[in-house]
FINU-406004 format. One record per residue: x, y, z of N, C-alpha, C, O in turn; residue number from 0. Coordinates in pm, 1 decimal. Layout:
% FINU-406004
PT       npx       npy       npz      capx      capy      capz       cpx       cpy       cpz       opx       opy       opz  gudo
PT         X         Y         Z         X         Y         Z         X         Y         Z         X         Y         Z   NUM
...
***
This chain:
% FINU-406004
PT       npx       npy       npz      capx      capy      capz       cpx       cpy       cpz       opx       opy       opz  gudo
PT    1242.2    -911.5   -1132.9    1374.5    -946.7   -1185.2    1427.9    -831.7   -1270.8    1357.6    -735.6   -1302.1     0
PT    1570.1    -847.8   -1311.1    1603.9    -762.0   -1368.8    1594.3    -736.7   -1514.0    1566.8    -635.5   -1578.4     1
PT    1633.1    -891.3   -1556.1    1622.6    -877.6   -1697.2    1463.2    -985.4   -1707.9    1437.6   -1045.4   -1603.4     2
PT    1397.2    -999.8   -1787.4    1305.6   -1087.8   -1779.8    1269.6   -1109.3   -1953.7    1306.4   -1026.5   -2037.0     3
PT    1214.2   -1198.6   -1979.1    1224.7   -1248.9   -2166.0    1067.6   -1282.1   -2142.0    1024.7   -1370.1   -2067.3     4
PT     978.9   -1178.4   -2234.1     823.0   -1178.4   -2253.1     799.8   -1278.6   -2363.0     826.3   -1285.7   -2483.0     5
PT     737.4   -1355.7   -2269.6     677.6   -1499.2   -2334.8     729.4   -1524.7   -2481.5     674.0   -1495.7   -2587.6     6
PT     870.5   -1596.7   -2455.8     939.0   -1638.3   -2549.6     994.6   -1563.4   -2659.3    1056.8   -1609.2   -2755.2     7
PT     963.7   -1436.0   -2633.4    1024.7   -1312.0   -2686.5    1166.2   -1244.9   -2694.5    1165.3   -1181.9   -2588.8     8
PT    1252.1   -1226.4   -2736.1    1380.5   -1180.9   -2706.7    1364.6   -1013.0   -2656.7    1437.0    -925.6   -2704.4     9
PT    1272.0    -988.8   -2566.7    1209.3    -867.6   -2476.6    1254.5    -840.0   -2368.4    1175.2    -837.6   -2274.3    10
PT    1362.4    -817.1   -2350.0    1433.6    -738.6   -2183.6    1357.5    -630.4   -2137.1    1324.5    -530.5   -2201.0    11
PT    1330.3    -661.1   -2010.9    1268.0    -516.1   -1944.2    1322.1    -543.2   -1833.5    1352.3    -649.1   -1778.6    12
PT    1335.5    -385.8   -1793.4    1411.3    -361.0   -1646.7    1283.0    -337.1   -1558.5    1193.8    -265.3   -1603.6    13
PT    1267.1    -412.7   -1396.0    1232.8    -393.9   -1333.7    1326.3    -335.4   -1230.2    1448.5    -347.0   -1220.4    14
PT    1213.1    -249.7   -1132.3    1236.6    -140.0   -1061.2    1203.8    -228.9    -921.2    1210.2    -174.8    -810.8    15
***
């Protein structure tokens, strides 16, 4: 996905 939220984290990461 593009944006994704690390275990209930306000953590965006870009997948490729």
């Amino acid at each position: 996905s593009y944006l994704k939220s690390n275990y209930g984290t306000m953590s965006l990461s870009q997948d490729s």
